[in-house]
C-alpha positions as CSV (number, residue, x, y, z in Angstrom):
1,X,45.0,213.2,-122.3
2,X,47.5,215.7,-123.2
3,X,50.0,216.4,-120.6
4,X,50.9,219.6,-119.1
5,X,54.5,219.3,-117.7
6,X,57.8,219.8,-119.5
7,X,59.4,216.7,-117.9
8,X,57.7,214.6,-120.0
9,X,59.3,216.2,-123.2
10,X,62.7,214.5,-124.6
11,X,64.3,217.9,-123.2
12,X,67.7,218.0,-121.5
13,X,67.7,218.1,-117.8
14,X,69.6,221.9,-118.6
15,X,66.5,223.3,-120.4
16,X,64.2,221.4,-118.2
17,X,65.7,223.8,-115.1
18,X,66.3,226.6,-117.4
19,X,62.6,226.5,-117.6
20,X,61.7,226.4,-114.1
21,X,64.1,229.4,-113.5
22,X,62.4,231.3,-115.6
23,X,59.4,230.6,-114.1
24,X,57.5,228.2,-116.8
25,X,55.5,225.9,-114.1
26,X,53.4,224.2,-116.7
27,X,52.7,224.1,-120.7
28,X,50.3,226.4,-121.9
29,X,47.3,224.8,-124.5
30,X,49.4,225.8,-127.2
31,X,52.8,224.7,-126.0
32,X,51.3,221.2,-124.4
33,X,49.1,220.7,-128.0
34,X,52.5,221.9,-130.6
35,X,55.2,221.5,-128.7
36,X,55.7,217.6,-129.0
37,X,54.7,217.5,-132.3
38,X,57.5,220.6,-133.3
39,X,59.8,218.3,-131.1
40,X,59.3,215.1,-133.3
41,X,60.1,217.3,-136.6
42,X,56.1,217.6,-138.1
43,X,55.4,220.9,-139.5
44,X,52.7,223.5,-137.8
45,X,49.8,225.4,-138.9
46,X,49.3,227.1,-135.5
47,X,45.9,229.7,-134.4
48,X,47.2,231.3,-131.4
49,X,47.6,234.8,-130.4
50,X,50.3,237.0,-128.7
51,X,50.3,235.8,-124.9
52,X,49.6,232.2,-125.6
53,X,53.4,231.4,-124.7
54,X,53.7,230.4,-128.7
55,X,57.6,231.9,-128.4
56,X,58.6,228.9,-126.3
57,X,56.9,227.0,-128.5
58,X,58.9,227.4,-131.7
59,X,62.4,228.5,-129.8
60,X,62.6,225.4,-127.8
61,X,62.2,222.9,-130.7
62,X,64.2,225.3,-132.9
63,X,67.1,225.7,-129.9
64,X,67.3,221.6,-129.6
65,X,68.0,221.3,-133.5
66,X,71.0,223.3,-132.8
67,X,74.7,222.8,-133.5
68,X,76.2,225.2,-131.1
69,X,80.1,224.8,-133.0
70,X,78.7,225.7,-136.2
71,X,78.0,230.0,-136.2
72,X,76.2,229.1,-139.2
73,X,72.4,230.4,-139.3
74,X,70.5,227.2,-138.8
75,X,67.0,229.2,-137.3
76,X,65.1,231.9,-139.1
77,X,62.3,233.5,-137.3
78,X,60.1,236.1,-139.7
79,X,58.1,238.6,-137.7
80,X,55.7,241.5,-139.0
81,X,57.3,244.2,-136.9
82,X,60.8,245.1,-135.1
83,X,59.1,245.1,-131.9
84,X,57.8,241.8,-132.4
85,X,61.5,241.0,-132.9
86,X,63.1,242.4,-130.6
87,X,61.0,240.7,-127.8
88,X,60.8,237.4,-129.4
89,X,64.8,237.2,-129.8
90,X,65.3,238.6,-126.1
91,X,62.6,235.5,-125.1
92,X,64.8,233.0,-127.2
93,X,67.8,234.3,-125.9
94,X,66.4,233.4,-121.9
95,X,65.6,229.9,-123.4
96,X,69.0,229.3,-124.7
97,X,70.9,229.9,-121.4
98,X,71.0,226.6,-120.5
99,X,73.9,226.2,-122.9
100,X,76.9,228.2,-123.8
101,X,77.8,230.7,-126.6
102,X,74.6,230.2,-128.8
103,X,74.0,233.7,-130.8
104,X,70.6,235.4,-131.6
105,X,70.6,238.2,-133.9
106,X,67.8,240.6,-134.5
107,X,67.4,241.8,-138.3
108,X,64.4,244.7,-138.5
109,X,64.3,248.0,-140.1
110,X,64.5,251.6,-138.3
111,X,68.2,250.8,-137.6
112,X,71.6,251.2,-139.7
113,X,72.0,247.9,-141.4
114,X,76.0,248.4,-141.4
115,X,75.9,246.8,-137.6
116,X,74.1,244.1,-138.9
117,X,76.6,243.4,-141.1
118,X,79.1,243.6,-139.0
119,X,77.6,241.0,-136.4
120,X,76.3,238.4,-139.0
121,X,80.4,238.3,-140.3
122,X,80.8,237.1,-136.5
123,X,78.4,234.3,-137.4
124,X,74.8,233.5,-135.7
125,X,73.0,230.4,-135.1
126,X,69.6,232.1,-135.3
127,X,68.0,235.2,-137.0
128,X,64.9,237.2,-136.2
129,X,63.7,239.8,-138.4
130,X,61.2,241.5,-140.2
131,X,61.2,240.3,-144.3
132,X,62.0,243.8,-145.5
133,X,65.3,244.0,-143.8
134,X,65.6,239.7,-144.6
135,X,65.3,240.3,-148.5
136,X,67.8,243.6,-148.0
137,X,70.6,241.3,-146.4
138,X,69.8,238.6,-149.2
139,X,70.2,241.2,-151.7
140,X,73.7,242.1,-150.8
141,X,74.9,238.6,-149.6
142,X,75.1,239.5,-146.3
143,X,73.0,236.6,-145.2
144,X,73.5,232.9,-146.1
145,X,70.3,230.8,-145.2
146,X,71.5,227.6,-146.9
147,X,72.0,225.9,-143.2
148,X,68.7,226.6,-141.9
149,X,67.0,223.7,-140.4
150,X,63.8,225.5,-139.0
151,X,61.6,228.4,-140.2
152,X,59.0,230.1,-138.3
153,X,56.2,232.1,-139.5
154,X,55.3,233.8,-136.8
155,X,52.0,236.3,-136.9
156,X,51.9,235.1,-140.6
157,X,48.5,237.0,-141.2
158,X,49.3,240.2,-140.1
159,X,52.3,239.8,-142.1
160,X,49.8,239.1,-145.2
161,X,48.0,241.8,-144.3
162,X,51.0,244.1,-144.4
163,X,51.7,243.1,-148.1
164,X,54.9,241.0,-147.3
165,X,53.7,237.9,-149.3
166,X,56.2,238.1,-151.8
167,X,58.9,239.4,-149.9
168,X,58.3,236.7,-147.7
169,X,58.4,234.0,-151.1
170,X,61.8,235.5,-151.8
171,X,62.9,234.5,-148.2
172,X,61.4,230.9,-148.4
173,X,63.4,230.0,-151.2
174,X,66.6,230.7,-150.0
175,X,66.1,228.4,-147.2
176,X,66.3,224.2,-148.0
177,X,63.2,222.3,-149.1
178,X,63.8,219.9,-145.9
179,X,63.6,222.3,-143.8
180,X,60.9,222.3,-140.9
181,X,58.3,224.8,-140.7
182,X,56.3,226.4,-138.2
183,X,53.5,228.9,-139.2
184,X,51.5,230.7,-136.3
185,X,48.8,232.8,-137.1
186,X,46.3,234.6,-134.6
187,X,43.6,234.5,-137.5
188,X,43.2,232.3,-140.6
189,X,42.2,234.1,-143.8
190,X,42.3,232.0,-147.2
191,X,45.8,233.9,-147.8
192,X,47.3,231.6,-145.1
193,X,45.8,228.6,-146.3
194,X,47.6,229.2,-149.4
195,X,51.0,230.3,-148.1
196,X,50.7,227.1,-145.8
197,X,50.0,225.1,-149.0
198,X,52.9,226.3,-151.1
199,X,55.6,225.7,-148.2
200,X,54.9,223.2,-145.8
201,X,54.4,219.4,-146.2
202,X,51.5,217.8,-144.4
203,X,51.3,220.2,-141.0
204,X,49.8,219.0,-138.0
205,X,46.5,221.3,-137.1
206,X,47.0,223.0,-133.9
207,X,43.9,225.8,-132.4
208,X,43.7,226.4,-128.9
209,X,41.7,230.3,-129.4
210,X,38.9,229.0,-128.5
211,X,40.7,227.1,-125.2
212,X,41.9,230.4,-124.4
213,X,40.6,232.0,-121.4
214,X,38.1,234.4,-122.4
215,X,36.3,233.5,-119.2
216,X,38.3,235.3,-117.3
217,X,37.9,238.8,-119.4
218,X,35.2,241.0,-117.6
219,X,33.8,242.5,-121.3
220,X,31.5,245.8,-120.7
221,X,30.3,248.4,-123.6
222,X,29.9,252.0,-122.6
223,X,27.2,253.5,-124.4
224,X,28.9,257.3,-125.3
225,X,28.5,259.8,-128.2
226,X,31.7,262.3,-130.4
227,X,30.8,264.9,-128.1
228,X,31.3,263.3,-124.9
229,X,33.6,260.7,-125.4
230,X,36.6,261.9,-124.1
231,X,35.2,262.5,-121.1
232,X,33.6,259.5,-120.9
233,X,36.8,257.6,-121.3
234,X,38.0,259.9,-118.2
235,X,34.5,258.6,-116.3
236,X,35.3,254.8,-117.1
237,X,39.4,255.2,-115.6
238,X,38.0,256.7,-112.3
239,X,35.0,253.9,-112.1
240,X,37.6,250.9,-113.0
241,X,40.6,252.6,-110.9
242,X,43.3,250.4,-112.7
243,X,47.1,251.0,-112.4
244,X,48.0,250.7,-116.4
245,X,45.9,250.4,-119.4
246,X,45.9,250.1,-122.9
247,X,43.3,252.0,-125.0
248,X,42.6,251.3,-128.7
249,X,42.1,253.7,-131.5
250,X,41.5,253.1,-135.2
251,X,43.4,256.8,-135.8
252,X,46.9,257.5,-136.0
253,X,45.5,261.1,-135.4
254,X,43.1,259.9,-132.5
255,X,46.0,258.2,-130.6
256,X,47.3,261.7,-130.4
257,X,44.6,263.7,-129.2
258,X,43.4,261.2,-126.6
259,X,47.3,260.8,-124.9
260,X,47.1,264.6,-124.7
261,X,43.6,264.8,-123.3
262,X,44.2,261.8,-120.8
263,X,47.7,264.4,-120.2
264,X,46.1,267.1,-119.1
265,X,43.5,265.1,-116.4
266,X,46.8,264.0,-114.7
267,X,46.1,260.6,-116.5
268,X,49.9,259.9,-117.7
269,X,49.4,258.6,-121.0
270,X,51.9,258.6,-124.6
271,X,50.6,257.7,-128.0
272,X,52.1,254.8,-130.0
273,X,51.5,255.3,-134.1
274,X,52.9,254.2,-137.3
275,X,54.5,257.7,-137.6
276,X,56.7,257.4,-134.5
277,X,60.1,257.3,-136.0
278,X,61.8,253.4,-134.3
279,X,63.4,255.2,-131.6
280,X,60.5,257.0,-130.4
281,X,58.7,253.9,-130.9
282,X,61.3,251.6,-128.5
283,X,61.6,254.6,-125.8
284,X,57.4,254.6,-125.5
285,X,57.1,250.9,-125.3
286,X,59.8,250.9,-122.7
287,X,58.5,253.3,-120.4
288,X,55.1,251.2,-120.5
289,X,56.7,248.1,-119.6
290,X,58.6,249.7,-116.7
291,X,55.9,251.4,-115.6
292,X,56.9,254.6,-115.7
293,X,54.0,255.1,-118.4
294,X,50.4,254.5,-117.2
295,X,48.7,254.5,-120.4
296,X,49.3,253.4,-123.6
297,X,47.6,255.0,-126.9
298,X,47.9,252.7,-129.5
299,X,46.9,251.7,-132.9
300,X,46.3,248.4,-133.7
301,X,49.5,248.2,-136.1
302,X,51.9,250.0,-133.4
303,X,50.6,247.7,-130.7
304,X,50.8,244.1,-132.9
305,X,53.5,242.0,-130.4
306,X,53.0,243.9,-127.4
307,X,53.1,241.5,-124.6
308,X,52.9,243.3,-121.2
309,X,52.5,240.7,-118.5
310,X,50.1,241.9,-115.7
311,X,48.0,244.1,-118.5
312,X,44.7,244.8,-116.4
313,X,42.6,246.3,-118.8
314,X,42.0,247.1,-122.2
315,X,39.9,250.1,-123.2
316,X,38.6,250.3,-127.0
317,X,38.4,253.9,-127.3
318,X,36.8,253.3,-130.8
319,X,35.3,249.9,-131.4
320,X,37.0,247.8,-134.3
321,X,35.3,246.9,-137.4
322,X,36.7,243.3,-137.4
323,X,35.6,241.2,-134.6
324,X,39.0,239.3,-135.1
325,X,40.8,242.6,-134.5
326,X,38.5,242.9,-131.1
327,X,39.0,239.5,-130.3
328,X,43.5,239.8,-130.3
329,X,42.8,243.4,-128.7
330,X,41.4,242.5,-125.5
331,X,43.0,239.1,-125.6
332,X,46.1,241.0,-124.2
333,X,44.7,241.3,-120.7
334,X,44.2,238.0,-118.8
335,X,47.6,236.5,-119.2
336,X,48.8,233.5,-117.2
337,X,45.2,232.5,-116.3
338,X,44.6,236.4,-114.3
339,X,41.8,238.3,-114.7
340,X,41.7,240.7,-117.1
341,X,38.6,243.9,-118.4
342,X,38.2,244.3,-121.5
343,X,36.0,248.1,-121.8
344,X,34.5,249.6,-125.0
345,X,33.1,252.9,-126.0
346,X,30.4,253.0,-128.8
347,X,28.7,255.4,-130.4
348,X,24.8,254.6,-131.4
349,X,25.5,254.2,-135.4
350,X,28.0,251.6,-134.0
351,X,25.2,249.0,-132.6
352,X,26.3,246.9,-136.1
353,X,29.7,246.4,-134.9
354,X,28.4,244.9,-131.4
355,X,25.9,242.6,-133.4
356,X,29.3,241.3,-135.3
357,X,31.6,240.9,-132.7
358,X,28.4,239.1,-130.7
359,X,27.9,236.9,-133.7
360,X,31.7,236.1,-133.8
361,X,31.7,235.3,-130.6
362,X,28.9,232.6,-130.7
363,X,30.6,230.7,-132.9
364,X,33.9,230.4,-131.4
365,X,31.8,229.7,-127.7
366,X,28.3,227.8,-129.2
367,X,25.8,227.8,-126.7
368,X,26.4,231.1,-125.2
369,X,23.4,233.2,-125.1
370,X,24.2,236.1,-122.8
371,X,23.6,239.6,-124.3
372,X,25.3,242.4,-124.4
373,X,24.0,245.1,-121.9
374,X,25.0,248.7,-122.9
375,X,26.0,251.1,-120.0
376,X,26.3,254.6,-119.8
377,X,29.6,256.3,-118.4
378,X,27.5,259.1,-116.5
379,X,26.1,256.6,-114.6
380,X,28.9,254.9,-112.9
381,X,30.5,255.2,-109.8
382,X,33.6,257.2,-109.6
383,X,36.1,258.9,-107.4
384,X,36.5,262.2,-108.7
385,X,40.0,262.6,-107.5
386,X,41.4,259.4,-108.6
387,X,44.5,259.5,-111.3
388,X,47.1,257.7,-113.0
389,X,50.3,258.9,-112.4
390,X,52.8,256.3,-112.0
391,X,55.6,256.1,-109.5
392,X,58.5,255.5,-111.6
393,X,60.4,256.8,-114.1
394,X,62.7,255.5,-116.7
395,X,66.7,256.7,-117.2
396,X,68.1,256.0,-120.3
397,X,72.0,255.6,-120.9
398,X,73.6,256.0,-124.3
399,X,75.8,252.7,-123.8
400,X,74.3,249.0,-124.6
401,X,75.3,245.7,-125.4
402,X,77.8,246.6,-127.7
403,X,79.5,248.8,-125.5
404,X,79.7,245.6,-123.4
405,X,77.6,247.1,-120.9
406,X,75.6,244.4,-118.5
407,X,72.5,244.9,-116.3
408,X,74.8,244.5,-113.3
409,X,77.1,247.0,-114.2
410,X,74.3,249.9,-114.2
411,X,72.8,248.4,-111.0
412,X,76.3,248.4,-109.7
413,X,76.9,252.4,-110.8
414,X,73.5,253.1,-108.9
415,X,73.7,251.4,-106.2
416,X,78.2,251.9,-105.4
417,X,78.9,255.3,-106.6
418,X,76.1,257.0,-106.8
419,X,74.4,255.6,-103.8
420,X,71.1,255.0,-104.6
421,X,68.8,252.4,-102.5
422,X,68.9,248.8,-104.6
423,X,64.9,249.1,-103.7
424,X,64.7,252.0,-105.9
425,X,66.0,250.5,-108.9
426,X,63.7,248.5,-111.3
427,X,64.0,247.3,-114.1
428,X,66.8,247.2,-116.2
429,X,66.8,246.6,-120.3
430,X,69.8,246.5,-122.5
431,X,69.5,246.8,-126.3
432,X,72.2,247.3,-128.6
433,X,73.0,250.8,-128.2
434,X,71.1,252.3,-125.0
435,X,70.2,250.8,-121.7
436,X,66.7,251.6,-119.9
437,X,66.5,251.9,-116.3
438,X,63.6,251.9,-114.3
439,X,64.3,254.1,-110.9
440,X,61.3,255.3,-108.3
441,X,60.2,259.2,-109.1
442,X,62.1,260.3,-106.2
443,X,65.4,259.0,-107.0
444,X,65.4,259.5,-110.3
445,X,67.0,263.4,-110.5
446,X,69.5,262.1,-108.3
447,X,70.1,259.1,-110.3
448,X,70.4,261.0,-113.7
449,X,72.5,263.9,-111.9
450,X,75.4,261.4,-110.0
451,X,75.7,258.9,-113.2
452,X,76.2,262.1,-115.5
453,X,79.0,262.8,-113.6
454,X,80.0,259.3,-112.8
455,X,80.7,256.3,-114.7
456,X,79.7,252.8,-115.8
457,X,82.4,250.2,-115.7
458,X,85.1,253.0,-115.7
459,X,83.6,255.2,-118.7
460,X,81.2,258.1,-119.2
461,X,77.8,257.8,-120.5
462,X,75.3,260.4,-121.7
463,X,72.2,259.9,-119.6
464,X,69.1,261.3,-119.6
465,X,65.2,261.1,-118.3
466,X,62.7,260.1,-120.4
């Protein structure tokens, strides 16, 4: 029987309560299935989706193979998108602090690469980064990867599917042939077969997607026609009456017209596209994870990495083609073992995508007969008056981690100076150059209008409201 606790791991007793600090009670299927074999040194051909706790379960392998007194890069993480990233470099950076001075830098496009530069001359003992921006720093010598002792391949087939495959060739070979590698995939097309083939040397197996808790996702199909579907969409959010919610579209355009209509029926909602420039792109995502957006309006691209703990629902506004793509969709509700809805619109010409998501289904969960029962949004229960406009809103503050500005220096300019209630600060994020606060909606003016004419850590900021 595989076990489910940390403690019986070769970790240090310093990870072991880094862990617990952070709140990891027990291994998830993934972690207790890969994690001792990543630990031992065996290579991994991993099927698990954003959500499954599969960060943990390359950066804590990849953090113990570390020499902390040599600022050489000795970890490479690869990622499809800068989002992915970011996040999964701020998630390895929380696992490393049970020991000192290890560095984590973040190499993605939509940002100057001069500062990148400039920080990899400092040294770093791991790199995360999208291959684009990779092969760019290989290109002018910026980056040596001749240290590396573990690579990780993480989303490998969405990186396939966004044409990095020989991008990501160019990468591999730059890196030593002992190295150990890790390849985690939410879907296995023949593409990653063969990538898995050409650099890694007798991986261990690991799937846990069927494992993964699909029982407790509540899946209902709404039954709704072009005419009518926006205001069916407004019918399901009054019958549901969730806090936050992300809604699917296959449409860069669509994304666009449904955040506006979901706008203007005091459903507080932004759109998150492939056209956003990166900026626009980290300031959305932000306010969704601090709440101070309700509604997320996303393509499947924009959205791939988004890990939102707490997610309680997720609407397909148009029903995928793919049942794989359905399948990682709703799979971001239901984390940690909650429960989680999982609602989709369709159109009657669309009955052929049900039929192929149910037949993808029944072979990932044999046995299971139950059909599909199609309702119709005019039918259900609602409260006419309810809406989603959240409570908070977000502040953000020209000044980051560069500017060696810290969490508890902003909390400390709210709370001293510009005396605002510590209960009316959330949550704070610091990225390189800007730092997001999270403030209740009736402290926010005041916050915005005392720390524009106040200072952080003796300096003045530019601030504003998002």
């Amino acid at each position: 029987m595989t076990s489910s606790s940390f403690a019986d791991l070769p970790l240090p007793p310093a990870l072991l309560t880094n862990l617990k600090d952070m709140g990891y009670q027990s291994m998830t299927p993934i972690q207790a299935q890969a994690l001792p074999q990543a630990t031992a040194g065996r290579d991994l051909i991993a099927q698990a989706k954003t959500g499954s706790g599969k960060t943990a379960t390359f950066g804590i392998p990849l953090l113990l193979q570390l020499n902390p007194r040599h600022f050489g890069v000795q970890g490479l993480v690869l990622c499809p998108t800068r989002e992915l990233a970011t996040q999964v470099a701020a998630e390895i950076r929380r696992l490393a602090r049970y020991q000192e001075n290890i560095k984590v830098v973040t190499l993605s496009g939509g940002q100057s690469i001069g500062p990148q530069i400039g920080s990899l001359e400092h040294g770093a003992h791991i790199v995360v980064g999208t291959p684009g921006r990779i092969k760019d720093h290989l290109r002018k010598q910026t980056l040596d990867l001749s240290g590396v002792k573990m690579l990780v391949l993480d989303e490998a087939d969405r990186m396939l599917e966004m044409g990095f495959m020989e991008d990501m060739e160019t990468i591999i070979t730059h890196t030593p042939s002992s190295r150990q590698t890790l390849l985690f995939s939410a879907t296995y097309p023949e593409n990653i077969e063969a990538l898995s083939s050409q650099f890694q040397r007798d991986p261990e197996r690991i799937n846990v997607e069927s494992q993964l808790t699909a029982a407790t996702i509540t899946e209902r199909f709404f039954l709704s026609s072009k005419d009518t579907k926006l205001e069916d969409l407004i019918q399901v959010l009054r019958h549901i009456q969730v806090p936050s919610a992300v809604i699917f579209c296959n449409m860069k355009q669509t994304t666009e017209e449904v955040a506006r209509y979901l706008d203007s029926r005091r459903f507080n909602a932004l759109a998150l596209h492939g056209d956003l420039e990166q900026r626009e792109r980290d300031q959305v995502l932000t306010q969704f994870k601090h709440q101070s957006c309700s509604i997320l309006v996303a393509t499947d691209v924009a959205a791939r990495g988004l890990d939102v703990e707490d997610l309680p629902a997720v609407v397909n506004y148009d029903l995928p083609r793919d049942p794989d793509v359905y399948t990682h969709r709703i799979g971001r509700t239901a984390r940690a073992g909650k429960h989680g809805l999982a609602l989709s619109l369709l159109e009657e010409k669309e009955r052929y995508k049900l039929d192929k998501i149910g037949a993808s289904q029944e072979e990932k969960a044999p046995g299971d007969e139950k059909t599909v029962k199609l309702e119709r949004p005019s039918e259900l229960r609602v409260d006419p008056e309810f809406s989603m406009l959240p409570g908070r809103k977000t502040l953000v503050i020209a000044g980051g981690r560069k500017d060696k500005v810290r969490p508890g220096d902003v909390l400390g300019a709210l709370t001293g100076e510009a005396g605002i209630p510590g209960k009316a600060v959330g949550k704070i994020d610091i990225t390189d150059y800007s730092a997001f606060v999270t403030l209740a909606r009736d402290h926010a003016k005041d916050a915005l209008k005392r720390l524009a004419n106040g200072k952080i850590k003796g300096r003045k900021y530019k601030v504003r409201l998002l």
